[in-house]
C-alpha positions in Angstrom: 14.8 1.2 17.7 12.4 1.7 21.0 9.3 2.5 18.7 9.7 1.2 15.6 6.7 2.9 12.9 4.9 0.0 11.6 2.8 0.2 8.9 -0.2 -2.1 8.8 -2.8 -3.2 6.2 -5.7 -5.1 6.7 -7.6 -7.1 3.8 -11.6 -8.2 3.1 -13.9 -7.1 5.6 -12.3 -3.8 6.7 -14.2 -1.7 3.8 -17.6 0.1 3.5 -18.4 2.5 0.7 -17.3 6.4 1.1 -14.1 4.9 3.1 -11.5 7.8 2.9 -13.6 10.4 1.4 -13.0 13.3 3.3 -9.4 12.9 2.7 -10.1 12.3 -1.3 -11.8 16.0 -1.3 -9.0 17.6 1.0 -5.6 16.1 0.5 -4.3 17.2 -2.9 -1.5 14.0 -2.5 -4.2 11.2 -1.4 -6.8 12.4 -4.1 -3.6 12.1 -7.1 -3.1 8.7 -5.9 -6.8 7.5 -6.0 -6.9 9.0 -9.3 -3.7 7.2 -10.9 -4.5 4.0 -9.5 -7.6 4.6 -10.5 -7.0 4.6 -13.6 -4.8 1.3 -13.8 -7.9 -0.7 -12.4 -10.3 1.3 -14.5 -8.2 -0.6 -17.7 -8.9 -4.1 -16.4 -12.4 -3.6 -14.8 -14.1 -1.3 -17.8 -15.3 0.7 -14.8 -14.2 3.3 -12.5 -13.5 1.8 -8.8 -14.1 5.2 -7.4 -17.8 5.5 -8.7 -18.8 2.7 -7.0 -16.4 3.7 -3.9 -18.4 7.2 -3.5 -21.7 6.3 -4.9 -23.7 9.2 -3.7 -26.7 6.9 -3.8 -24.8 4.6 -0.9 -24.5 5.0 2.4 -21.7 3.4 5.1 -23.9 1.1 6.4 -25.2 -0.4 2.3 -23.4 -3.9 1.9 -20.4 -3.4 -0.2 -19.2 -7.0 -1.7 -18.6 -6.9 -5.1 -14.8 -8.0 -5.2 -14.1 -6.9 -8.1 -14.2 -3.7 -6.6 -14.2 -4.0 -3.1 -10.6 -5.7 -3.6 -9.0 -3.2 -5.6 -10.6 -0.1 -3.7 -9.0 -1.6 -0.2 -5.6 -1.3 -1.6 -6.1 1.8 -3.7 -7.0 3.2 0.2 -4.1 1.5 1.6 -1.3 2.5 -0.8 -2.8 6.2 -1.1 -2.8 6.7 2.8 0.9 5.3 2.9 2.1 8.1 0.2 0.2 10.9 2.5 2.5 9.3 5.1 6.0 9.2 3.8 5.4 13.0 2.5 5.1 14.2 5.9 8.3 12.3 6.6 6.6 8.8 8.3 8.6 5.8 7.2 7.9 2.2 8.5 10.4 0.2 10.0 8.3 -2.9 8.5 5.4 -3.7 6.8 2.6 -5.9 7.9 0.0 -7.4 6.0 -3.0 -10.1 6.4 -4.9 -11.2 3.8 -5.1 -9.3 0.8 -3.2 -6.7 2.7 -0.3 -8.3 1.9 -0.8 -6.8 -1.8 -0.6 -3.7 -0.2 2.8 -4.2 1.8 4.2 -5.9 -1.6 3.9 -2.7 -3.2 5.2 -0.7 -0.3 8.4 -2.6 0.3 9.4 -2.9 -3.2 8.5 -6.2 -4.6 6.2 -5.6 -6.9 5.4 -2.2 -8.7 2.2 -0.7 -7.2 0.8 -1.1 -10.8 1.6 -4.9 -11.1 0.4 -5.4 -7.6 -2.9 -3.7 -8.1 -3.5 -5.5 -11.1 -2.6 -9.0 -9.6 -5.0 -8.1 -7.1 -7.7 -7.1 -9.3 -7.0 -10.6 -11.4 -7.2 -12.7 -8.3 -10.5 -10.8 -8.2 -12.0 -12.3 -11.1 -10.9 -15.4 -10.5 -12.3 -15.9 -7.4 -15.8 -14.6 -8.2 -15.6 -16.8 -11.7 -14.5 -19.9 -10.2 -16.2 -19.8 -6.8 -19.4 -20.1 -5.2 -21.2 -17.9 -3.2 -19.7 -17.6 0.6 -19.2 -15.9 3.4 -17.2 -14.4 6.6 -18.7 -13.8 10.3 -16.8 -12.2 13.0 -17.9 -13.3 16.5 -16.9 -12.1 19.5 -15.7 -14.9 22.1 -12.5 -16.6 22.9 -11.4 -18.7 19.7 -11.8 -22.2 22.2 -15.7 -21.5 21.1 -14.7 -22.9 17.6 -13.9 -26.6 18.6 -16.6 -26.5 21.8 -19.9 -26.4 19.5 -20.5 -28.5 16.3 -22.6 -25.8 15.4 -19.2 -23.9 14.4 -17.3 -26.9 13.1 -19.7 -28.7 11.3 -21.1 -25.7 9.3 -17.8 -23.8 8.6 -14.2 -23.0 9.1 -12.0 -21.2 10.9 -10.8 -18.3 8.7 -8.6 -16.3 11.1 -8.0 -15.6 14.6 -7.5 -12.1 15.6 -7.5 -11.9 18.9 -8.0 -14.3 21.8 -11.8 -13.5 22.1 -11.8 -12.7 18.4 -12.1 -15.0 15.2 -13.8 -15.4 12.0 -15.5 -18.0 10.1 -15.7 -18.6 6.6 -18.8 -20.5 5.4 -22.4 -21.2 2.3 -24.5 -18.2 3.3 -27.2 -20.5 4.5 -24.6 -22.3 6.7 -23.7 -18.6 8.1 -27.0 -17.9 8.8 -27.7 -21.0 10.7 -24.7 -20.2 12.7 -25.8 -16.7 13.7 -29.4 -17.5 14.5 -27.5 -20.2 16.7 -25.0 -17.4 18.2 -28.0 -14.6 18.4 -30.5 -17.1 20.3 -26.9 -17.8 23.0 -26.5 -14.0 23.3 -23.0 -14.2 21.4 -21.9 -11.0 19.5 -20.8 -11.4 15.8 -20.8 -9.7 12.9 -21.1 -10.4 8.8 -18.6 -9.7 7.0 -19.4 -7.3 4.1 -18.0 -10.2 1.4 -19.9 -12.6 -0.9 -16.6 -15.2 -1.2 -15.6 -17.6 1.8 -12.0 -16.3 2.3 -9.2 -18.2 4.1 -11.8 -21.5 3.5 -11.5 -24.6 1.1 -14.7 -22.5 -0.7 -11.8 -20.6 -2.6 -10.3 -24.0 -3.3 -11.3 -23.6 -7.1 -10.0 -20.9 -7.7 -6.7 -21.5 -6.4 -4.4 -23.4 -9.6 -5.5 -21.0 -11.8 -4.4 -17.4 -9.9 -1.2 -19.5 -9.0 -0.5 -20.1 -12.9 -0.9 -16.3 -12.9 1.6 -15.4 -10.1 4.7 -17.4 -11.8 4.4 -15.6 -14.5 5.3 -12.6 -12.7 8.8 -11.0 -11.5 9.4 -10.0 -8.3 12.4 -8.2 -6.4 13.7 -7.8 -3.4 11.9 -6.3 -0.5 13.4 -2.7 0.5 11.7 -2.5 3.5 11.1 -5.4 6.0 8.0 -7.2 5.1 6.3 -9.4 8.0 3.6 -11.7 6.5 1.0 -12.7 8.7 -0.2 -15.7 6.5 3.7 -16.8 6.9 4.1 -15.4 10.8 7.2 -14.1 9.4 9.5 -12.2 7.9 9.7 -12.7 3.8 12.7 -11.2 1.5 11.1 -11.6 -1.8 7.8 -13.5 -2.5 4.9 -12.5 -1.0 2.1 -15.0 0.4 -0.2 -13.4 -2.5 -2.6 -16.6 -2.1 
């Protein structure tokens, strides 16, 4: 295939409230899946995802990073876009997911039910803000070399992802963060904080970790139907995702 349809899903970080709203009021097919998932995360939670989503008293540019909700809302998007998709005929050749994305492409290529996915998500949810103390992401702007050049970086937090080769992110304490942009503001480097209170992709999560992965072998998991590329693996898996 010359151009292969790929389906991508992003994770933490990608989110702001009233995300997909428009297409909530208008698309009869994205607004049933909102609804029905919903519903699922409305069980666990005790509270509606989608109020918080499109609280009329927020606007884009509030901080949205309660993960609780932020998490499931992200993949509610996700999966809900991807059924608008395949009914006007749009199929992947693969999947690709980073971070929690990769819930998202689980679901899609078969390997867990979108119900047990969402609700695997939603539980890593609570276990991270339970079991972890407060962190958080910054995305800056510069080749990724910048990392190992200044102790300011290295000494004060760790590198969450690489993006791009003049794009990365760090994972950090909030005071350590903010150290590290005054530091980054006062050289003229552009970054960006990352609408999340937990230190993703960063030994802050650490805590959290033997207990979600007691949770994950309890479940059952099939075979992908659609070719699933994890990015946390760099390459193709058949059957269990990289959920952690």
């Amino acid at each position: 295939m010359n151009n292969p349809v790929v389906f991508m899903f992003s994770g933490q970080g990608s989110h702001y409230y009233h995300m997909g709203l428009e297409m909530f009021e208008q698309h009869p097919t994205f607004k049933k899946w909102m609804l029905d998932l919903n519903e699922i995360a409305s069980d666990m939670l005790g509270e509606s995802v989608l109020t918080k989503l499109y609280d009329k008293t927020k606007s884009k540019s509030d901080l949205f990073d309660q993960t609780r909700y932020s998490h499931p809302a992200i993949f509610m998007l996700e999966y809900a876009l991807v059924q608008v998709l395949l009914e006007d005929g749009i199929e992947p050749y693969y999947v690709l997911g980073t971070s929690m994305g990769e819930f998202a492409c689980a679901a899609v290529a078969g390997i867990l039910p979108v119900d047990e996915a969402l609700k695997a998500l939603i539980k890593q949810a609570q276990v991270l803000e339970t079991h972890c103390q407060k962190g958080g992401m910054t995305a800056i702007v510069n080749k990724t070399t910048l990392f190992n050049d200044l102790p300011q970086l290295f000494n004060d937090s760790e590198l969450a992802s690489v993006n791009f080769h003049s794009h990365f992110v760090v994972s950090g304490k909030p005071e350590s963060l903010q150290d590290i942009e005054n530091f980054l503001q006062k050289k003229n480097i552009v970054y960006q904080r990352l609408p999340v209170s937990i230190g993703f992709h960063s030994g802050l999560i650490e805590p959290a970790m033997p207990i979600y992965m007691d949770f994950l072998k309890q479940k059952t998991y099939q075979l992908a139907k659609i070719p699933f590329i994890s990015c946390a693996c760099a390459d193709k898996l058949d059957l269990i995702p990289a959920l952690w």
